[in-house]
N, C-alpha and C positions, 0 to 999 in steps of 0.2 A: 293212724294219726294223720292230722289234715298237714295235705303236703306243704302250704305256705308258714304254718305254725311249726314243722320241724324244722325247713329251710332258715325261718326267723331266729330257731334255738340253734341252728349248726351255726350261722352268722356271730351272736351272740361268743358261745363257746371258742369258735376259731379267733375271733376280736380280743377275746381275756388273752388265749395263750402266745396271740400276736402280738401284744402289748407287752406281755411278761417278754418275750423273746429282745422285743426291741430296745429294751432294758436292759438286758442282761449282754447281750450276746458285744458290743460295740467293746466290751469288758476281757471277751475271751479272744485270746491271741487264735491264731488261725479258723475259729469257728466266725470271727466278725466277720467275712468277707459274706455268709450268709444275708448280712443285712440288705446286701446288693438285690436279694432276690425277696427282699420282703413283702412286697404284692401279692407275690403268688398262690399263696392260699384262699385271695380273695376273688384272683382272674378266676382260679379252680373251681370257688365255689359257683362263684356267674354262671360260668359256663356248665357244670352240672345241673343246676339248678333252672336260675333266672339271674340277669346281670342284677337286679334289682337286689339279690341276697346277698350278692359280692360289695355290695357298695353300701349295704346295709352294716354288714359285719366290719367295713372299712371306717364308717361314722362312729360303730360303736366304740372301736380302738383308738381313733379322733380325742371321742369323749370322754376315756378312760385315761388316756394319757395327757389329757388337758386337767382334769382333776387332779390325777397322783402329781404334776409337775406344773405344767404353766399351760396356761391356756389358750399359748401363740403356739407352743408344742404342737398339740392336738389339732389347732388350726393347721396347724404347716403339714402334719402326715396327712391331711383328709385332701388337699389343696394337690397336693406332691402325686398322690397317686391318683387320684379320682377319675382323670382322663384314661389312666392306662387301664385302669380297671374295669370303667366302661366301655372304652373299645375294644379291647381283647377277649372280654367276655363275650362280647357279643359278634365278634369275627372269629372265634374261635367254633361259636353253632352257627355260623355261618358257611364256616367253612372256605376260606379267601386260599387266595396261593400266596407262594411264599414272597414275592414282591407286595402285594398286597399287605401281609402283616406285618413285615415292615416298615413301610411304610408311614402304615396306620398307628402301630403302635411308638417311632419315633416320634409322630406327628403328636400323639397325647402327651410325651414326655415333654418335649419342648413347648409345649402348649401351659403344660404345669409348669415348668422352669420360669416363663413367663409371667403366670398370673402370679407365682409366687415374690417376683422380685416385686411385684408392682404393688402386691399386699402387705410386704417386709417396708417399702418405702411408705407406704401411710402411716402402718403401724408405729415405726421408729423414727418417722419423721424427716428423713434421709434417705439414700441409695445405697445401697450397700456397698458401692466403694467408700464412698463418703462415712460410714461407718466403720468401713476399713480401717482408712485413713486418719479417722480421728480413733480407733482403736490402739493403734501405733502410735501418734503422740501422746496419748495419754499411759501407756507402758512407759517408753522411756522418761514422761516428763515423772514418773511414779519410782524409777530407780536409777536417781540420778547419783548417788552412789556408786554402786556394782556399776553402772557404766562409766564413770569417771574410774576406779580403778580398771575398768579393761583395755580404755583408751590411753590410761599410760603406760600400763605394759605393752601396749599396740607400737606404743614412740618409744619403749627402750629398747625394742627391738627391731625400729625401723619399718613396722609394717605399714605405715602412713608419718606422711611429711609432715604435717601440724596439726595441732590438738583441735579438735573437731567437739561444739558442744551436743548434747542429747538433741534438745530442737533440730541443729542441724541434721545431724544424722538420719533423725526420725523421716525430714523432708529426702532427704538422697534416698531411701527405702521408697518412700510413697513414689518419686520422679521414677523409680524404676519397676513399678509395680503400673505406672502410669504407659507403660510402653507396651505392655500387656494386653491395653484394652482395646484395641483394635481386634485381636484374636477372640476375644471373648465369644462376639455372634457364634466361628467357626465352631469354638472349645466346646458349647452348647449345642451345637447342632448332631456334630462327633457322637458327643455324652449322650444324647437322643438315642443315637441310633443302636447305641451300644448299650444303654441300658434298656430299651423298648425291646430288642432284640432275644438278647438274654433272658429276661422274663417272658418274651414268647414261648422258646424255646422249651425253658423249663417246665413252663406252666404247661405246655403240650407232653412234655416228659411225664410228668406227674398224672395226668387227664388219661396217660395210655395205660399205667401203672395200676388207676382204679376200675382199666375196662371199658374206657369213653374210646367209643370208635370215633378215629378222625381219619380227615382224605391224608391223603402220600406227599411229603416234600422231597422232592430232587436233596441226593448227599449233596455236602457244600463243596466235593470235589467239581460237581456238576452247574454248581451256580454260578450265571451270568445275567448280566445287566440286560434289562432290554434292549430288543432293536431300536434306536435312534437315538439313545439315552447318553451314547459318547459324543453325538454331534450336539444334541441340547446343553451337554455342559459346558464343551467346546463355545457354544454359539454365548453361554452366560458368561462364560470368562472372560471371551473377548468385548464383547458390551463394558463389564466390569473395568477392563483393564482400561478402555476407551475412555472411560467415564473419568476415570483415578488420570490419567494424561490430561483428562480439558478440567481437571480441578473441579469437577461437579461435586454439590454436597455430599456426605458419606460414604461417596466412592470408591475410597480406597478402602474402608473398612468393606464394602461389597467386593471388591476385588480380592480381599485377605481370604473370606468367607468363602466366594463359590473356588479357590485355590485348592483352599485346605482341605473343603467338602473332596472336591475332584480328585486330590491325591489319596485321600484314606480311603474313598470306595472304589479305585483304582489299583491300589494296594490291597483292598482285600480280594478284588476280581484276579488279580495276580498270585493271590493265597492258594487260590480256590484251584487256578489253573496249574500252580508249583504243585498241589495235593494233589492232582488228578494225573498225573505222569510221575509222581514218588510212587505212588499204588501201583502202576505200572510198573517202572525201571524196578523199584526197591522195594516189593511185595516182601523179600523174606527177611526183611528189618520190621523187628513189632510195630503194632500200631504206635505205641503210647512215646515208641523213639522218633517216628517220624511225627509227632507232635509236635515233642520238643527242639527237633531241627528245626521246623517252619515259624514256632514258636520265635526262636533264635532268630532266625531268617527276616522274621518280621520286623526285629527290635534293631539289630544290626542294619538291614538290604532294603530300606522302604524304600527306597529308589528304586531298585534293582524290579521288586516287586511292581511297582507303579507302571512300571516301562512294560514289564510282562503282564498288566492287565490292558492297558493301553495297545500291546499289539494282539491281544488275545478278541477287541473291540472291534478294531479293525478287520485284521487276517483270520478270526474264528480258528486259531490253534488246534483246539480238540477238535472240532468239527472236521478239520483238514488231517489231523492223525486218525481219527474214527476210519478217516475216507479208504484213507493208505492203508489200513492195518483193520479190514474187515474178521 
């Protein structure tokens, strides 16, 4: 069979049962979390293939769910992943290192994140806060009822001093949803890296599983941040911070941003270094327990963490116990 007419049928085929999947599964209690990794059947095919099959079979699932459902649907999955699909396909037979595919592939997430908000605001006429927003006055002004008796059992119980109507309410929800949007850039940039990531990942899991040779990544015990990349952050935060001081436009949402950026990949270089001296100190604790300690570690100690990626930047930790302990 000619190779781009079976690549077109596997496209096809993988697009039906991607679509059935993405259907069903947001349904099934602990199997939805798969929908995290929904691309990857199509990274897989790219890169087996040609990226060109991967984004074929991604159109086809587009159009497939824009039919069975709405046709912003189908718009929104093609939109959503289309960047990740094309460049991880294609850096995946390229062969990049592991800075490199990250990179690239939060770079496509957020890049979709992007085109998506911008295509949601034509389509609906609005921003999607603004849709929010009026999503929430129109709930409460729809049951004004049920929220008139929950506000006064709220007052017979003293859990608020006067009766408060639905409109207002609705507004005290939006005011505090409204204090949110300064994090938003960061929240995104985060989501990037963590979903471009994980579909690397996987989709390299998967690619080794059918026998695609690929080059070697460093365990993530061993990952660090490039050389100069703590002074580049340093040097954006401080700008950031300077800016949000002289009252420059959007500066302080710049200063929220390269913060938040700085602590999370901070905290994860902190992960990575906590992982690499557990293996050491606490080899004869199973793997999957010392998971879930750093797991814990992360959600409690991101501080804790952040400080120990921040001095692992500077003082090169492992490099200086490698030294000591040949």
């Amino acid at each position: 069979m000619n190779l781009k007419l079976k690549a077109a049928l596997e496209s096809a085929l993988i697009a039906a049962v991607s679509a059935v999947l993405l259907v069903i599964l947001p349904f099934i209690p602990v199997l939805n979390v798969v929908v995290f990794i929904w691309p990857v059947p199509f990274i897989v095919l790219g890169a087996r293939r040609e990226p060109w099959a991967g984004i074929l079979g991604l159109m086809i699932a587009g159009l497939l769910l824009g039919m069975m459902f709405h046709p912003f649907l189908g718009f929104a999955v093609v939109i959503l992943n289309f960047p990740l699909v094309l460049v991880l396909s294609w850096a995946i037979k390229k062969r990049f290192d592991l800075f490199e595919y990250i990179v690239m592939s939060a770079g496509a997430v957020l890049l979709s994140a992007l085109v998506f908000l911008k295509a949601f605001s034509w389509f609906m006429g609005q921003t999607v806060f603004e849709y929010i927003a009026s999503s929430i006055r129109q709930f409460f002004a729809s049951n004004i009822v049920d929220f008139s008796r929950m506000i006064d059992l709220y007052a017979q119980f003293k859990v608020i001093e006067k009766h408060i109507s639905p409109g207002e309410f609705a507004e005290v929800v939006i005011g505090q949803l409204e204090q949110f949007v300064p994090f938003v850039p960061s929240m995104l940039i985060i989501f990037s890296l963590i979903y471009g990531t994980i579909n690397m990942l996987v989709s390299r899991m998967a690619l080794k599983k059918l026998g695609y040779v690929l080059n070697g990544l460093p365990e993530f015990s061993d990952w660090m941040l490039p050389r100069g990349a703590g002074l580049g952050f340093m040097a954006m935060l401080l700008i950031a911070y300077v800016g949000s001081l002289l009252d420059l436009r959007n500066f302080e949402v710049v200063f929220y941003t390269v913060l938040s950026l700085c602590s999370f990949v901070f905290s994860i270089q902190g992960l990575a270094v906590a992982t690499f001296f557990m293996k050491l100190k606490m080899s004869r604790i199973p793997a999957f327990l010392r998971a879930v300690i750093l797991a814990v570690l992360f959600m409690i100690a991101p501080t804790l963490l952040m400080s120990l990626g921040i001095l692992e930047q500077v003082f090169k930790l492992r490099s200086v116990y490698r030294r000591m302990n040949p």
